[in-house]
C-alpha angles and dihedrals in degrees: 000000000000079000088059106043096051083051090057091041088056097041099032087171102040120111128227140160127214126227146173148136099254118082099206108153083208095073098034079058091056097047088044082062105038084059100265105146096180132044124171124200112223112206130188111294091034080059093051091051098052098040080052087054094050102047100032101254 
């Protein structure tokens, strides 16, 4: 999160969207705040395509 926060210090207008595979209202709570507008929550087959994107498979 301190990663994130110093990128949105340094960008103030870039866009970016969250995303991960864990649905915890806490975080969600912490990139709201840190000016995120947009998560997306990856699950498991979302996971296994792009792993297959990245590594060719």
């Amino acid at each position: 999160m301190k990663q994130l926060g110093e990128l949105r210090n340094q960008y103030p207008t870039l866009k970016l969207i969250a995303h991960s595979d864990t649905d915890d209202e806490k975080i969600i709570k912490k990139l709201w705040k840190l000016g995120f507008s947009k998560y997306v929550l990856i699950g498991n087959d979302m996971k296994k395509a792009i792993d297959g994107v990245v590594n060719g498979g």
